[in-house]
C-alpha positions as CSV (number, residue, x, y, z in Angstrom):
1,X,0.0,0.0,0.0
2,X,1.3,3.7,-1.0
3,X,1.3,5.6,2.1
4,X,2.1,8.6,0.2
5,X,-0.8,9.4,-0.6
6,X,-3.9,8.7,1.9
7,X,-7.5,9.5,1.6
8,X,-8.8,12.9,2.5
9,X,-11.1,12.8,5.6
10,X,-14.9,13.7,4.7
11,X,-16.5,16.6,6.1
12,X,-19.7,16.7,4.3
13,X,-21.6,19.3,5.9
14,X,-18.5,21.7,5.3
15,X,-17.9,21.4,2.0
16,X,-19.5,23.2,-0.7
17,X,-19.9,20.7,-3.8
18,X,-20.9,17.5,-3.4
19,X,-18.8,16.0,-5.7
20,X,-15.5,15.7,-4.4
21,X,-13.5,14.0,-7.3
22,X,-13.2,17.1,-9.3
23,X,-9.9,17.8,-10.3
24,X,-10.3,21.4,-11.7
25,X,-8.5,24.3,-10.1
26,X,-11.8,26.5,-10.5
27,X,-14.0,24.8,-7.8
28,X,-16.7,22.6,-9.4
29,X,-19.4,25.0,-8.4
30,X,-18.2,27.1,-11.3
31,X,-19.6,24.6,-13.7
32,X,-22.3,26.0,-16.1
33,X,-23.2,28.9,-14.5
34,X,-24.9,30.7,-17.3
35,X,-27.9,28.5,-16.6
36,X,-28.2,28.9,-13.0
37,X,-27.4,32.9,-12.6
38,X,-30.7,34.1,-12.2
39,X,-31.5,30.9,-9.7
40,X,-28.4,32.2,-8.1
41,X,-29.3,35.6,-7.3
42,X,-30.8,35.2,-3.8
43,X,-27.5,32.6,-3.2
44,X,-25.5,35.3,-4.1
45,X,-26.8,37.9,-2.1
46,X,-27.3,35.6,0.6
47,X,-23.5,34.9,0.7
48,X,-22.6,38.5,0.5
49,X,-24.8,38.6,3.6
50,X,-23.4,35.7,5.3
51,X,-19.8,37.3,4.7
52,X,-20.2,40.6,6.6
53,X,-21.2,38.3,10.3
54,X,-18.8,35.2,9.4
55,X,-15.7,35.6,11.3
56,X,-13.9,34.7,7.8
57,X,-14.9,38.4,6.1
58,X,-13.2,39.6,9.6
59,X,-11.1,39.7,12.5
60,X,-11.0,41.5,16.1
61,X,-8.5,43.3,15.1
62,X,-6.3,44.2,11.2
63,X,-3.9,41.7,10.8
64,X,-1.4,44.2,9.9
65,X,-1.4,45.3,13.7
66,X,-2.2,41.7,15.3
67,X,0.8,40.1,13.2
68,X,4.2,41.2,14.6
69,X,6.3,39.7,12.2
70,X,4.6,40.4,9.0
71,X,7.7,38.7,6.9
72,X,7.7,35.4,8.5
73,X,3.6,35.9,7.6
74,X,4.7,36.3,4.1
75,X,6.7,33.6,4.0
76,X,4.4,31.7,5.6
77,X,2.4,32.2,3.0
78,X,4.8,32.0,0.1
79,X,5.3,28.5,1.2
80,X,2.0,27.4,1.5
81,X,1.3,28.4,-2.2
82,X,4.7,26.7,-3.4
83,X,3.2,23.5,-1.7
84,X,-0.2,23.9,-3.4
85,X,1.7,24.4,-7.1
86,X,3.9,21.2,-5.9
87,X,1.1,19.0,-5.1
88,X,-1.4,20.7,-7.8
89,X,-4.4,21.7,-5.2
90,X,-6.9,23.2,-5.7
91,X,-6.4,27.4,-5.9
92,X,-9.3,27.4,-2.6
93,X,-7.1,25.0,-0.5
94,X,-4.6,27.4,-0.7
95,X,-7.0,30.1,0.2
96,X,-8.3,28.3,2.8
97,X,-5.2,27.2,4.5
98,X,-4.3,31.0,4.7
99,X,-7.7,31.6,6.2
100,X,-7.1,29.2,8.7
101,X,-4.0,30.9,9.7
102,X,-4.7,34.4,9.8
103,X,-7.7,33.9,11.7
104,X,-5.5,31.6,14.6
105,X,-3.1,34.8,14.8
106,X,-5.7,37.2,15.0
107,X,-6.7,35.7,17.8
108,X,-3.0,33.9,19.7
109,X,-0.1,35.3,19.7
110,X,2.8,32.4,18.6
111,X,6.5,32.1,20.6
112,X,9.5,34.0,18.4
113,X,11.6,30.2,19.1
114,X,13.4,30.2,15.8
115,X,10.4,30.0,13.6
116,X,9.2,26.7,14.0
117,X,5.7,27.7,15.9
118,X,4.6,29.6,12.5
119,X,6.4,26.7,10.2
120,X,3.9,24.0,12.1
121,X,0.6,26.3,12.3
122,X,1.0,26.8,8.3
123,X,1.8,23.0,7.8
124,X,-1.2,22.5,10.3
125,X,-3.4,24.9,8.4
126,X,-2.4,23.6,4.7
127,X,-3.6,20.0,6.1
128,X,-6.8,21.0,7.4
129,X,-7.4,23.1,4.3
130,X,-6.4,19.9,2.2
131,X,-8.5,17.6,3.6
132,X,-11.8,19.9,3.2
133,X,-10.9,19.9,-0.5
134,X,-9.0,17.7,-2.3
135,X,-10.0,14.1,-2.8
136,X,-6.4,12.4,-2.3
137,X,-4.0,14.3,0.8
138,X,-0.4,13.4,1.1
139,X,0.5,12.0,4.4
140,X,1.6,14.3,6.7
141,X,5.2,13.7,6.7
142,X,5.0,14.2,2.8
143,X,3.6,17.3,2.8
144,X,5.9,18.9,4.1
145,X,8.0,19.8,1.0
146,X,9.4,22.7,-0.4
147,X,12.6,24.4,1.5
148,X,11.4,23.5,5.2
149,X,13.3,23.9,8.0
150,X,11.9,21.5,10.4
151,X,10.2,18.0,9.8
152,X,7.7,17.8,12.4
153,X,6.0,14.4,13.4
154,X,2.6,13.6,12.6
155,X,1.4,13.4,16.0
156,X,3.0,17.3,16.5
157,X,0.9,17.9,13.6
158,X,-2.2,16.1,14.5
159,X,-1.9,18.2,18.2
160,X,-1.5,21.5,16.0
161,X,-4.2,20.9,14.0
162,X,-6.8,20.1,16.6
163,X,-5.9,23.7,18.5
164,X,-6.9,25.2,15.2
165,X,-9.5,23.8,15.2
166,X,-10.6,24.8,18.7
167,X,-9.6,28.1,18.1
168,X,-11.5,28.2,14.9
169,X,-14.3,26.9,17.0
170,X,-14.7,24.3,14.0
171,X,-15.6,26.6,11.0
172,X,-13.7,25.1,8.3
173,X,-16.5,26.3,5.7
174,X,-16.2,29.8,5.1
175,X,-17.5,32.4,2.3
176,X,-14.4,33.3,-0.1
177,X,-13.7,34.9,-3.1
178,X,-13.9,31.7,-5.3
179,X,-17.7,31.4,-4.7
180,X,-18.3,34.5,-6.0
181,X,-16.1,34.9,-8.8
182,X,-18.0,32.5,-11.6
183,X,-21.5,34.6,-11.0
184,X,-19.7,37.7,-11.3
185,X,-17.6,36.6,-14.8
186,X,-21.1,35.7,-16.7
187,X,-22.4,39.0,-15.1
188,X,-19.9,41.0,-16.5
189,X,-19.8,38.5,-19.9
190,X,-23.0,37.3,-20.6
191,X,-22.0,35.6,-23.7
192,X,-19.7,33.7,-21.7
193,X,-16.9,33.7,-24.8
194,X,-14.7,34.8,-21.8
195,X,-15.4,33.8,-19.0
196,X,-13.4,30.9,-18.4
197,X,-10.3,33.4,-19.4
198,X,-12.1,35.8,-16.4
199,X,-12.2,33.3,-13.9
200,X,-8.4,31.8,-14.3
201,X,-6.7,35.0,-14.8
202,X,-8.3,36.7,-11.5
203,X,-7.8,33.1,-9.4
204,X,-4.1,33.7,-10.4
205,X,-5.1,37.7,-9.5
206,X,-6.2,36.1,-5.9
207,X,-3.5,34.2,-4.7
208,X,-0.8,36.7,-5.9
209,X,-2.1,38.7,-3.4
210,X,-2.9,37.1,-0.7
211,X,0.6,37.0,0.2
212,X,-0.1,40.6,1.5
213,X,-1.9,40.6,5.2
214,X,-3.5,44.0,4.4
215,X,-5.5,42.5,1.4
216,X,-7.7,40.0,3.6
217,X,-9.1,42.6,5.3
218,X,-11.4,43.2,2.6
219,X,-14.6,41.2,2.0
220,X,-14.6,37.8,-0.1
221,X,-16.9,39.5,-2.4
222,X,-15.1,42.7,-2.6
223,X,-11.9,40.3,-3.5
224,X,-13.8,38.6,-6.1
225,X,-15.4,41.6,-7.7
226,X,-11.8,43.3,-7.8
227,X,-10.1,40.6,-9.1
228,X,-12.4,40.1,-12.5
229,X,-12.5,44.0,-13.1
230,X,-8.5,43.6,-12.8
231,X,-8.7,40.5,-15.4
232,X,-11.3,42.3,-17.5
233,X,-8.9,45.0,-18.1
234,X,-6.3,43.2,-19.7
235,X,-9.0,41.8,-22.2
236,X,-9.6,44.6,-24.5
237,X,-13.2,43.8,-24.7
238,X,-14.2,43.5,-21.6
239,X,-11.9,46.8,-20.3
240,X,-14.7,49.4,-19.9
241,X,-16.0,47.8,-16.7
242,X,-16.0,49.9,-13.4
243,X,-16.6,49.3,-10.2
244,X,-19.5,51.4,-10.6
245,X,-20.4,48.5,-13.2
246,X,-19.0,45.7,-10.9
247,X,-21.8,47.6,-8.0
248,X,-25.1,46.2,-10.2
249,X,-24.0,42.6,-10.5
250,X,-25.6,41.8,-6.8
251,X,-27.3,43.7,-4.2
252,X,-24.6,44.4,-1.0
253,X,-21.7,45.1,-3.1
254,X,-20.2,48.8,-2.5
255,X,-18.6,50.3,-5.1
256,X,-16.3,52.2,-2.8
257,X,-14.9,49.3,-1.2
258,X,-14.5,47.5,-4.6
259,X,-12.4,50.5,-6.0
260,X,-10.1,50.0,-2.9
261,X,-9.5,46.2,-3.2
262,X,-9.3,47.2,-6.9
263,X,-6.4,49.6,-6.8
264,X,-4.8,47.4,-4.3
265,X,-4.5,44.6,-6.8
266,X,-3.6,46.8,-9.4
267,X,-0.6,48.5,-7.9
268,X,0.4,44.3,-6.4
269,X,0.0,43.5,-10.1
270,X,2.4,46.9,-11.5
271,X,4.8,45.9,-8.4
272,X,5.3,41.7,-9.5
273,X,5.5,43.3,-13.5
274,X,8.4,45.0,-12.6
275,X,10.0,42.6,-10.7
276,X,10.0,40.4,-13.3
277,X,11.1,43.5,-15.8
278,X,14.4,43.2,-13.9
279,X,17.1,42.0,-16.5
280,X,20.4,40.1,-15.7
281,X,23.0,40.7,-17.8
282,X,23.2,37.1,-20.1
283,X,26.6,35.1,-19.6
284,X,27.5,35.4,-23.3
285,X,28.2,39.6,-23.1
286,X,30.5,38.7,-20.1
287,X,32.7,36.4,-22.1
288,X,32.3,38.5,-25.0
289,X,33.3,41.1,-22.9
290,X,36.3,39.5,-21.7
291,X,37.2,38.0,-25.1
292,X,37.5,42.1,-26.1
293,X,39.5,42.8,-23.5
294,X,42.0,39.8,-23.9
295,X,42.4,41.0,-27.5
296,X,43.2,44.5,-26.8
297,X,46.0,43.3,-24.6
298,X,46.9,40.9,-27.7
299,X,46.8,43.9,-30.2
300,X,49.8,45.6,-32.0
301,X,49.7,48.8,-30.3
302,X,50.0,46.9,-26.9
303,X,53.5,45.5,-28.5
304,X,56.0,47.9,-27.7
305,X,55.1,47.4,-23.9
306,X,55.4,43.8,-23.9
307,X,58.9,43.3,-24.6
308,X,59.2,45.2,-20.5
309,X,56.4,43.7,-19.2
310,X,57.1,40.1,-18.7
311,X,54.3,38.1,-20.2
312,X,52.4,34.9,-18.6
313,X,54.4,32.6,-20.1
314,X,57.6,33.7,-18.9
315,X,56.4,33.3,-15.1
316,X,55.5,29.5,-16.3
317,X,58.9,28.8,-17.7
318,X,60.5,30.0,-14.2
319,X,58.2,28.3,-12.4
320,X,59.1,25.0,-14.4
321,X,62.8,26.1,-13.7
322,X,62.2,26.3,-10.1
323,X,60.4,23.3,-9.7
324,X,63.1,21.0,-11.7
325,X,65.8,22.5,-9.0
């Protein structure tokens, strides 16, 4: 028997599509939408609803004051989606996982003991997050992968994951971006020739961001609404939406706080561009560069100084001298 690999455990009344074998990274309650938006409509709303009392859309406090360290956060984070690319989750595990852990720090404060209490709350999280969502989990031992710097054993993790769990008071279902963000493609493309280009581009749009504490402090609908507006730009169709046109897809959306969450993304999105603008000079200049300069020393007009200079070859052939005495 692979123990690699072990079945995920089943929490039916947590999780939000019924059929758990989907291997899509869009949720399978994106599936065929077009037919069920207007059915949807009262779902919607009722989710945008459910969002503003669920202790998911918010925490006692901003997570920019309650986490100290906000770079061990981001890597935190960074890890967790390196994980989810390495095993090929689902885009919501990884949103969940980082769910899971900013609503534990919100709420404790971890030990500064050389960065292993953060390593096993995100390992802790990333497992709990797994097993609502994906149909096959690695064992606990396997997943943790990816540049670690302590292997914890699966009891420590089990132990972890059940304080979570307390402290989460058990509410592993939450109200994110990803169950808004088919309704709100087919809203804004009704013909639906884009949508599935909408919904991948602003899932990519979501998780670059959530790397950034300051950007889950904004509701999951506000997230999702953002994140199609910023994939609709790029498509030069689609680039005359607003949020003042983002406002009329569903009743409790505020265009205000869409436009915030909006330009957030954008400047995360100019920020990532230009660190991936930033050119490193290819190895071929450097030896061309040097083959140049080895010439010019090689030239004629470099000549007349070579006969008092002594060359390389000279300090060989007393060096061979010295070594036969």
């Amino acid at each position: 028997m692979n123990t690699s690999l072990l079945y995920s455990y089943s929490f039916p009344k947590f999780r939000c599509s019924d059929k758990a074998g989907d291997s899509q990274d869009i949720p399978s309650c994106f599936e065929n939408p077009r037919n069920l938006i207007d059915d949807d409509e009262i779902s919607i709303a009722g989710f945008i609803e459910q969002e503003q009392s669920s202790v998911s859309a918010s925490v006692s406090e901003p997570l920019t004051t309650v986490v100290s360290d906000s770079c061990s956060r981001f890597q935190s984070v960074a890890w967790i989606l390196k994980v989810r690319s390495f095993f090929g989750f689902h885009a919501l595990t990884a949103y969940l996982a980082v769910n899971y852990l900013d609503r534990f720090l919100s709420s404790h404060i971890l030990p500064h003991i050389g960065g292993w209490p953060l390593q096993l709350l995100s390992v802790a999280c990333l497992s709990l997050a797994a097993k609502m969502e994906e149909p096959l989990v690695p064992s606990l031992v396997d997943l943790q992968v990816e540049g670690v710097k302590f292997i914890f054993e699966p009891k420590t993790i089990q132990r972890m994951e059940l304080l979570v769990l307390d402290v989460l008071d058990w509410r592993l279902r939450v109200v994110t971006p990803f169950t808004f963000i088919s309704f709100f493609s087919y809203k804004l493309d009704a013909s639906g020739t884009h949508a599935a280009l909408l919904m991948t581009r602003s899932t990519d749009i979501i998780l670059t961001n959530i790397q950034e504490a300051s950007f889950l402090e904004n509701s999951a609908s506000s997230i999702a609404a953002a994140a199609i507006l910023c994939a609709a730009s790029e498509i030069p169709i689609l680039s005359f939406a607003t949020p003042e046109h983002a406002e009329s897809w569903c009743d409790g959306l505020s265009k205000d706080k869409i436009k915030d969450c909006y330009q957030l993304m954008q400047q995360s999105i100019e920020d990532h561009n230009r660190r991936k603008s930033v050119k490193v000079i290819p190895r071929f200049r450097v030896t061309a560069q040097i083959n140049r300069a080895r010439s010019s020393i090689d030239s004629p007009s470099s000549s007349s100084s070579s006969s008092s200079t002594p060359s390389p070859s000279s300090y060989n052939n007393k060096r061979r001298k010295l070594d036969n005495h």
